[in-house]
C-alpha positions in Angstrom: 0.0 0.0 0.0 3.0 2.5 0.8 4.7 1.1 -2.4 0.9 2.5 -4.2 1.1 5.8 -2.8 4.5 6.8 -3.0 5.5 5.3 -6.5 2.1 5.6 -8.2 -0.1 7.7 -6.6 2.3 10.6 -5.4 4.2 11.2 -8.6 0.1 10.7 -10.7 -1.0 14.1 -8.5 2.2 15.7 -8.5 1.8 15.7 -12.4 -1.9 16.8 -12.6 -0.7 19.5 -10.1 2.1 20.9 -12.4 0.0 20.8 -15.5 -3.0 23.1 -13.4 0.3 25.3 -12.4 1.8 25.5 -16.4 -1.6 26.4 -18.0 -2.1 28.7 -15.3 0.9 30.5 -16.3 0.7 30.2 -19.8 -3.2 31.2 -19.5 -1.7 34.8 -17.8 1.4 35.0 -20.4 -1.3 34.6 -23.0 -3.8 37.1 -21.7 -0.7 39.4 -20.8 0.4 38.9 -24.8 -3.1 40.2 -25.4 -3.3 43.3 -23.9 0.0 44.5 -24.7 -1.1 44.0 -28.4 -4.2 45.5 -27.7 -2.7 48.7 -26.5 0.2 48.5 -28.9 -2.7 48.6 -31.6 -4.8 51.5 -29.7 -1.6 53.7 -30.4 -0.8 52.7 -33.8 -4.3 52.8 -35.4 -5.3 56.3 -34.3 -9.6 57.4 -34.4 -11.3 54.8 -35.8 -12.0 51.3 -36.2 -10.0 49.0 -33.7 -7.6 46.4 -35.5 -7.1 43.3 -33.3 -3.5 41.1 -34.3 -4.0 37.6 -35.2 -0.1 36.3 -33.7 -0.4 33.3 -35.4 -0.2 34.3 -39.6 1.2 37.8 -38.6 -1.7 39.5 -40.2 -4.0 42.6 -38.8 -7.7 42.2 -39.7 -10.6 44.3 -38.4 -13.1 42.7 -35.6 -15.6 41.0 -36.6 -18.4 43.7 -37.3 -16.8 46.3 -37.5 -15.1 45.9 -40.9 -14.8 49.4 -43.2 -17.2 49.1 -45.8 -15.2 51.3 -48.3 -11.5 51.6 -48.4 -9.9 54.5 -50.2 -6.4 54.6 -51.1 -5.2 58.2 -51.3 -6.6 61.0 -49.8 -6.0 63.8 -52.5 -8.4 65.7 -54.0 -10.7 62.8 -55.2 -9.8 60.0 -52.3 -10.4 63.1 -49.8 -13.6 64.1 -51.2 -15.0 60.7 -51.8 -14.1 59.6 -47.8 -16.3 62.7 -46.9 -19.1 62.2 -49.2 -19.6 58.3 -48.8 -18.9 58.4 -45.2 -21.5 61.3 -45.1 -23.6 58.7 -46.6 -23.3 56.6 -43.8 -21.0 54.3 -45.2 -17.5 53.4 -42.9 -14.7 54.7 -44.7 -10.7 53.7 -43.8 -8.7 55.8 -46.1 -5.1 55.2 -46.3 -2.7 58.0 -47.5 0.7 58.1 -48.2 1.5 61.4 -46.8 -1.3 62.9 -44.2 1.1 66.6 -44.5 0.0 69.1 -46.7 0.9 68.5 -50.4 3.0 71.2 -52.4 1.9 71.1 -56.1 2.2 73.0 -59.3 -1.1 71.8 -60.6 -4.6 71.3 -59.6 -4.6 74.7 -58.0 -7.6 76.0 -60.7 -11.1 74.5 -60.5 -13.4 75.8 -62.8 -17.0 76.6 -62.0 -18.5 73.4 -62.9 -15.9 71.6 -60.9 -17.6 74.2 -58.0 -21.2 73.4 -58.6 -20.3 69.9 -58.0 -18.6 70.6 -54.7 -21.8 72.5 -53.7 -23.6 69.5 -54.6 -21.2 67.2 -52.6 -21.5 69.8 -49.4 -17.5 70.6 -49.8 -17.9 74.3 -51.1 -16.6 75.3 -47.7 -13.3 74.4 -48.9 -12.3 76.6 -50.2 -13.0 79.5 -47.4 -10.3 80.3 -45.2 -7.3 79.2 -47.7 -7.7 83.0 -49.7 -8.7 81.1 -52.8 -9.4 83.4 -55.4 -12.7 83.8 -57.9 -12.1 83.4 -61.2 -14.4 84.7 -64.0 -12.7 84.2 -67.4 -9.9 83.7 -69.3 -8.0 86.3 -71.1 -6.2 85.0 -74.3 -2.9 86.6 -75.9 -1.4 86.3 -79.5 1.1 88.2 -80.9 0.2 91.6 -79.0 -3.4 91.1 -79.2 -6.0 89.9 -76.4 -9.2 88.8 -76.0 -11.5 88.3 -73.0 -13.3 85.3 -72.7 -16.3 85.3 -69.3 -17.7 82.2 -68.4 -21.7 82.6 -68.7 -22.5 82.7 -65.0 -25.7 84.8 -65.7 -27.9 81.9 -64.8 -26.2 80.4 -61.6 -26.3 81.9 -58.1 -23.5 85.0 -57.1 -20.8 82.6 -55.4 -21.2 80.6 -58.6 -17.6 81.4 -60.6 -14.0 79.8 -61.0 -11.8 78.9 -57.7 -7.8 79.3 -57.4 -5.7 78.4 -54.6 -3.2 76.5 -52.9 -3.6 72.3 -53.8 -2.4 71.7 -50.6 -4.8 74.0 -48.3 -7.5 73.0 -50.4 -6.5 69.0 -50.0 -6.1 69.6 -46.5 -9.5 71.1 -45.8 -11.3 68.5 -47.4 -9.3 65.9 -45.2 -10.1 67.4 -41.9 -13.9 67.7 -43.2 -13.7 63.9 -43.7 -11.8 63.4 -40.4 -14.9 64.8 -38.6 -16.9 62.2 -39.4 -16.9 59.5 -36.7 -17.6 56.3 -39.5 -14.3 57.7 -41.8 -10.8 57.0 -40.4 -8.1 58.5 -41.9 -4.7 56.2 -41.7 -1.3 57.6 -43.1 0.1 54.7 -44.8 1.7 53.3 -48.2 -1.1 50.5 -49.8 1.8 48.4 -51.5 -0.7 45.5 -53.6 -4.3 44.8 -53.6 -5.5 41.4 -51.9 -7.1 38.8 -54.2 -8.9 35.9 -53.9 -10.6 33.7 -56.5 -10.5 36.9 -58.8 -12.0 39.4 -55.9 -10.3 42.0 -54.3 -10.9 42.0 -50.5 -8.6 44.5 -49.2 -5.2 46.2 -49.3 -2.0 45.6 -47.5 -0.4 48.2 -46.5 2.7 49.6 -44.2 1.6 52.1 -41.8 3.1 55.3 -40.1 5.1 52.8 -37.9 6.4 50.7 -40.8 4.2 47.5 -39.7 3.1 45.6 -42.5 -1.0 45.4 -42.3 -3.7 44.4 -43.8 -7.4 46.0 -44.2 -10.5 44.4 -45.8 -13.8 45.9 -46.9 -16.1 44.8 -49.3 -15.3 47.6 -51.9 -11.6 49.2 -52.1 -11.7 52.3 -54.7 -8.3 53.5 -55.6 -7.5 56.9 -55.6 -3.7 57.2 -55.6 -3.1 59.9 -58.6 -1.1 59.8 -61.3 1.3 57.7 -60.3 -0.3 55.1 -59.3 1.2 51.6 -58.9 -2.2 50.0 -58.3 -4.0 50.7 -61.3 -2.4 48.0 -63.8 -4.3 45.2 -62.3 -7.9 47.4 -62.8 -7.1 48.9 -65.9 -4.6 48.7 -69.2 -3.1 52.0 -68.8 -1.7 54.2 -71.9 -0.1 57.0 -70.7 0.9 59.9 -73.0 3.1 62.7 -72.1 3.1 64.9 -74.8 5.0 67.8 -72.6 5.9 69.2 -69.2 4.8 72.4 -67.0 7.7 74.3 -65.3 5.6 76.5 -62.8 7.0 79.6 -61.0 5.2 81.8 -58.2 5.2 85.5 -59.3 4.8 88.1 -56.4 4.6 91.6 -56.1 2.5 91.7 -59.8 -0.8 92.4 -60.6 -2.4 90.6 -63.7 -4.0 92.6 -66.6 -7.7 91.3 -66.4 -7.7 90.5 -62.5 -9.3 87.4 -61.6 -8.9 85.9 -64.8 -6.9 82.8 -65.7 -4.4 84.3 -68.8 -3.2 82.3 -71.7 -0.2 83.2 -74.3 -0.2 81.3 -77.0 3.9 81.7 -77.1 6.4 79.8 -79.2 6.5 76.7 -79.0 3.1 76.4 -76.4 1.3 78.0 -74.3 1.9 79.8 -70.7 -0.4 79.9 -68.3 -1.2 82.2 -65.4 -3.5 82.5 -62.9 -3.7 83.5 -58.9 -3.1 81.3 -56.2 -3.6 83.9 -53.4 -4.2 87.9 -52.9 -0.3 87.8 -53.2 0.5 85.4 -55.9 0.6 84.2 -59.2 1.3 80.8 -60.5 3.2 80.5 -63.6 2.8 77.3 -65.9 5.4 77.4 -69.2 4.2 74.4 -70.7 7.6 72.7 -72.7 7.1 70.3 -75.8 8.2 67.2 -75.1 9.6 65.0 -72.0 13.0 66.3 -72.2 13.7 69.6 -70.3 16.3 72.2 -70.2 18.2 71.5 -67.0 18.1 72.8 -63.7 21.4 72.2 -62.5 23.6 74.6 -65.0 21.2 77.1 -65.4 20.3 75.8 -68.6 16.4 76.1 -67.5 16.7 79.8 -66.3 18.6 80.6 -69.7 15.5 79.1 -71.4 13.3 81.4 -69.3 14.7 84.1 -69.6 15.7 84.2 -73.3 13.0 82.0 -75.1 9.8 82.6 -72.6 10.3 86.3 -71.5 10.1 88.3 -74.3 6.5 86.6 -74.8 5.2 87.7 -71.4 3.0 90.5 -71.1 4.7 93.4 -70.1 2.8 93.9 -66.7 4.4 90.5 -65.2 7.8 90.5 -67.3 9.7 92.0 -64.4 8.2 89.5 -61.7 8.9 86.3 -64.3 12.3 87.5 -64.5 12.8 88.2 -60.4 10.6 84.6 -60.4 13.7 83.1 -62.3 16.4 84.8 -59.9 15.0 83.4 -56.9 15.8 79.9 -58.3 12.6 78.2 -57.0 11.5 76.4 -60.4 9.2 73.6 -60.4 8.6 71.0 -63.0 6.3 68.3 -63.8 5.6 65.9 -66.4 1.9 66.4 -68.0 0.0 63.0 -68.7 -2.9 62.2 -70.1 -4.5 58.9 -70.4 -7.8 57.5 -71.5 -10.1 55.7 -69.1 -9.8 51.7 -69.9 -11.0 49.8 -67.0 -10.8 46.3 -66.1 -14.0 45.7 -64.4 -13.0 44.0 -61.3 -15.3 43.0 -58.3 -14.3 44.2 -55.2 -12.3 47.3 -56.4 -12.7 50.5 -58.5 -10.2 53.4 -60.2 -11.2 56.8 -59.9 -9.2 60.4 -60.0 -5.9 60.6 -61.9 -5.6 57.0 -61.3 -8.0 55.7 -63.4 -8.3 58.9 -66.2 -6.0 62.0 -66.8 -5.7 64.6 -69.3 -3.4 67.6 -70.3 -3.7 70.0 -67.5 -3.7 73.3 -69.7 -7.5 73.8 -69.2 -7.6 73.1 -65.5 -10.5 70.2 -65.8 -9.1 67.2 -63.8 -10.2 68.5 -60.7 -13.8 69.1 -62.5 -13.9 65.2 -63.9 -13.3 63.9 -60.4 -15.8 65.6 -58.3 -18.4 64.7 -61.1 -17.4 61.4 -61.3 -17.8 61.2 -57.1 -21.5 62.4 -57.8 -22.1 60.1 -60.2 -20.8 56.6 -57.5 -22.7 58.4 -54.9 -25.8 57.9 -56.7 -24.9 54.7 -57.6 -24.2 53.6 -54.3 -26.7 55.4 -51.9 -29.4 53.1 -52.8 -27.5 49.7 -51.4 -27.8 48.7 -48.4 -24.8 46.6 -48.0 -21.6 45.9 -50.6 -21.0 42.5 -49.7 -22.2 40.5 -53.2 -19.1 41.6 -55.2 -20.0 40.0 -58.9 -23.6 41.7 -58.5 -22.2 45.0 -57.5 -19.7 45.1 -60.0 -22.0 44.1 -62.8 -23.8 47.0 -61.4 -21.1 49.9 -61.6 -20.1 48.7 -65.1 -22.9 51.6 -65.3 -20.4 54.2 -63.6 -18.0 54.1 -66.9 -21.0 55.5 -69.0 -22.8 57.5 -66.7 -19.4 59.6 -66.5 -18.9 59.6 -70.0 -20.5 63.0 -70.8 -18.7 65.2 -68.5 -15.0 63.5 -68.7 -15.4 62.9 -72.2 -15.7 66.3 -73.1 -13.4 68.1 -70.7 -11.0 65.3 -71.9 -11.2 66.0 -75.2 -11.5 69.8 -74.5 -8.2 69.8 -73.2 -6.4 67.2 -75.3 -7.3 69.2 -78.4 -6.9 72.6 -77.4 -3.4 71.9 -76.9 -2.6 70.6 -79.9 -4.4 73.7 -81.4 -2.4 76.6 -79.2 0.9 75.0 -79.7 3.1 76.3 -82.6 3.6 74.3 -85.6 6.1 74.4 -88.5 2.9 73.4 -90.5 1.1 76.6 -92.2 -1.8 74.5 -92.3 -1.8 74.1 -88.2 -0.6 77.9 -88.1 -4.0 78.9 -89.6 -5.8 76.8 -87.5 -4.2 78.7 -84.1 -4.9 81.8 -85.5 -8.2 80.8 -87.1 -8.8 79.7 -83.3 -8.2 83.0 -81.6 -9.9 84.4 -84.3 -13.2 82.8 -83.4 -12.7 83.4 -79.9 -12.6 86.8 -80.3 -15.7 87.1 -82.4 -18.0 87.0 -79.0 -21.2 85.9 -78.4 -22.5 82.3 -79.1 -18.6 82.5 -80.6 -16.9 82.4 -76.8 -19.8 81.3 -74.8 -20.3 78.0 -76.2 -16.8 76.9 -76.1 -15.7 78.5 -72.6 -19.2 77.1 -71.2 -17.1 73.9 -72.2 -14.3 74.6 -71.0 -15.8 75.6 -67.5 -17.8 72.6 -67.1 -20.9 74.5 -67.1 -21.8 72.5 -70.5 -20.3 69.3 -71.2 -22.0 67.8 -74.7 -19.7 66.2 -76.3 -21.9 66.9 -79.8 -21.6 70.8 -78.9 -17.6 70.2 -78.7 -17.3 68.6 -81.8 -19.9 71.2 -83.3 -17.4 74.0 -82.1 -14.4 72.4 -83.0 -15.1 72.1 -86.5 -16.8 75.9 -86.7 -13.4 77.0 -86.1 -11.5 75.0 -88.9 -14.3 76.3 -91.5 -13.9 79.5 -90.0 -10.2 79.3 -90.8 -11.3 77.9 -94.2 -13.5 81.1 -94.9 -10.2 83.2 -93.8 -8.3 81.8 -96.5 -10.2 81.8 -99.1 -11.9 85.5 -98.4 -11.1 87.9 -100.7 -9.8 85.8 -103.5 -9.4 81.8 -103.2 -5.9 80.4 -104.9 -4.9 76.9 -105.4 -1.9 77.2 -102.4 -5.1 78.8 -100.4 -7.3 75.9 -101.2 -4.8 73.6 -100.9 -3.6 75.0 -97.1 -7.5 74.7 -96.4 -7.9 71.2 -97.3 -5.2 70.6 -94.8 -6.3 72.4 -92.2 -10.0 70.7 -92.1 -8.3 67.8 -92.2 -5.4 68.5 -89.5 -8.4 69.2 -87.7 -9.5 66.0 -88.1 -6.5 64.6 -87.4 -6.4 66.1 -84.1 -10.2 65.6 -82.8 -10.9 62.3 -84.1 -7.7 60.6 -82.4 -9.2 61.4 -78.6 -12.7 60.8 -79.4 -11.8 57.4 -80.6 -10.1 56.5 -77.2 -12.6 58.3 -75.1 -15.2 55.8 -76.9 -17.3 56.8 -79.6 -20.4 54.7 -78.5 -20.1 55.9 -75.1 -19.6 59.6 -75.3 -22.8 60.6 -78.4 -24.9 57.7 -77.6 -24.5 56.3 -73.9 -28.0 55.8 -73.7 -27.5 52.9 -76.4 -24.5 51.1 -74.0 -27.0 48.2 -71.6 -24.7 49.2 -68.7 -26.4 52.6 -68.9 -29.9 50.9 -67.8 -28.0 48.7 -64.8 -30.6 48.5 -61.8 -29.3 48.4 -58.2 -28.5 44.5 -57.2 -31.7 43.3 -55.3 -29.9 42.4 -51.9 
């Protein structure tokens, strides 16, 4: 019986007693784990949803429940102004930016007024208060000593109704901290470095945060918004990217312009410049460059340039502020792109902003195209209760790409083809066509209003564009052959009907014919909501 106890007995309790004592501990260590995680996660993570840490694949995932439904990567002007207006909707919203500071940009400082009427719609237009964002009425166009004023037809549309310069940055950051108020949108500075798919479906992002911790968020839809350079969009989209030339922007101070609170365009040799106020104080300068290859910086060979090619063609009221401009050495550049919208309709994600469509910068619509293109998903979305079925609700935005059409279409083209037109040419026949261009401009009437209310957004029918477009080549036709038509008259207006052609026809063909005159003929156009 002693032999029981002490050899079996004793040693049998001993061990059930020091197993109770090890998963004691290891219960604590565990729990102890736990929290420290859970407070490591609290600091990380900032406002918003909670993230908890699954130890075991190294992975962060949202609880259960309380999942984003939208994630938006990039909070620029479109990814910051779709956060507010979805999370306004009652959607949750995690938006993860690369860089939460305030950006410093030599574009996207001019909206025009139908760019404003959609950020009235999207309850934004306090924006642009409180940054000293300038109105803008008009254009003013220069050629060879000569100008013309062009006012955008505002008659109709209530007083604060009109053009908007500024800062990018201050207007970025407003938007952001209008979104950050929200208590359903979290804003996360981060870098989103690949999309998550499964079985075709995209079901998040992975991402490194402030911290450098690699994460991962999911949501049910993820809409990329990271601009131009995006390094997301080649698995939503087949991207062709153009850059048919490059802004070098300088701030002029101490000026005033000749028509004040008008955007000013010289069509110089070999393009266009570009100015237009930023502030009460200051005046951005855009010398747009032919080509990808610049003068450079570094020996002075850019300032040269400047001052010897692009001065002279200034208007004498801001020559002496380019030049000082110049000596102060702060010259930006930037690469313009432009690229037609060709999606990839994917389930579970979506492009939108620069990302997904860009086009040449000279008539200041980008910003324009994005907001209506967040009014358009809006009312696509605010109907659905939940985002969960991704086939069904991606069958069901194939309608966004045509609804859109319309307004990006035209600004697109707008822009794409008005470049061509203002730079200089070597060809007579595209020499008559500038000049033929300002011409018409200049003639007033249903001459300036139609194609500014265009160019401001304010009428964006593609068939009015295209209606416009060729009035000036006949126009220039009529030039030429007025008093007495010659054969090397004829001849030069044969080419310029068909340069014009050349130059129009090009765009609308990647823009989508089908779509942009006859949307209402595409079956995604008629897409109802998905019934769950």
């Amino acid at each position: 019986m002693v032999f029981l106890v002490k050899y079996i007995v004793g040693p049998f309790l001993a061990s059930l007693l020091g197993w109770f004592l090890l998963y004691f501990l290891r219960f604590k260590t565990v729990k102890s784990l736990k929290k420290k995680d859970n407070e490591k996660e609290r600091e990380l993570s900032g406002v918003g949803y909670q993230i908890r840490s699954d130890r075991t694949g190294g992975e962060r995932r949202h609880d259960e429940g309380a999942d984003p439904d939208v994630i938006v990567v990039g909070a620029g002007v479109a990814g910051a102004a779709l956060a507010y207006t979805l999370g306004k909707d009652g959607q949750r919203v995690h938006v993860i930016e690369r860089d939460l500071s305030e950006p410093d940009r030599i574009v996207g400082e001019l909206l025009q007024p139908g760019g404003y009427l959609k950020l009235i719609e999207l309850g934004l237009e306090d924006c642009v208060e409180n940054i000293d964002a300038q109105r803008v009425f008009g254009y003013a166009l220069f050629k060879d000593g000569k100008n013309t004023k062009l006012s955008y037809p505002l008659d109709k549309f209530r007083s604060d109704v009109a053009g908007r310069s500024f800062h990018n940055g201050r207007f970025i950051q407003m938007m952001r901290e209008k979104a950050a108020t929200l208590p359903n949108v979290k804003l996360e500075q981060g870098t989103v470095t690949s999309l998550l798919e499964e079985n075709g479906t995209i079901k998040g992002v992975q991402y490194k945060n402030k911290a450098g911790l690699e994460l991962k968020a999911y949501a049910p839809l993820t809409i990329v918004c990271d601009g131009c350079f995006s390094n997301l969009r080649r698995s939503l989209c087949k991207p062709k990217v153009d850059i048919p030339s490059c802004f070098v922007g300088l701030v002029l101070e101490n000026c005033q312009l000749p028509f004040p609170n008008h955007g000013h365009v010289i069509l110089a040799d070999p393009s266009p410049i570009l100015f237009y106020p930023i502030s009460s104080t200051e005046i951005r300068c855009l010398v747009d460059v032919p080509g990808q290859k610049l003068p450079s910086l570094a020996n002075g060979e850019m300032a040269n340039y400047l001052k010897t090619v692009v001065a002279p063609q200034v208007p004498p009221e801001l020559h002496d502020a380019f030049i000082s401009a110049i000596d102060k050495g702060n010259i930006r550049t930037m690469p313009n792109r432009s690229m037609p919208a060709a999606p990839h309709p994917t389930p579970g994600a979506l492009l939108m902003g620069d990302a997904f469509n860009m086009r040449h910068p000279l008539t200041g619509g980008g910003m324009t195209v994005a907001l209506s293109d967040i009014v358009v998903l809006r009312n696509l979305l605010k109907p659905l209760r939940n985002l969960k079925d991704a086939d069904s609700l991606c069958k069901y935005l194939e309608s966004f790409y045509t609804l859109r059409k319309p307004v990006a279409s035209t600004i697109n083209t707008l822009a794409g083809a008005l470049h061509k037109v203002f730079c200089a040419s070597s060809d007579q026949a595209r020499m008559e066509m500038r000049q033929a261009c300002f011409d018409y401009l200049s003639l007033g009437g249903v001459c300036s209003r139609g194609p500014v209310a265009l160019l401001s957004g304010l009428n964006p029918r593609p068939l009015s564009l295209v209606l416009h477009f060729f009035a000036v080549a006949i126009y220039g036709v009529g030039r030429l052959l007025i008093p007495f038509p010659s054969p090397k008259r004829l001849w030069i207006g044969a080419r310029l009907i068909s340069g014009a052609s050349g130059i129009i026809v090009p765009i609308i063909k990647a823009e989508g014919v089908r779509q942009m005159f006859f949307p209402a003929s595409v079956p995604a156009y008629y897409r109802a909501p998905p019934l769950k």
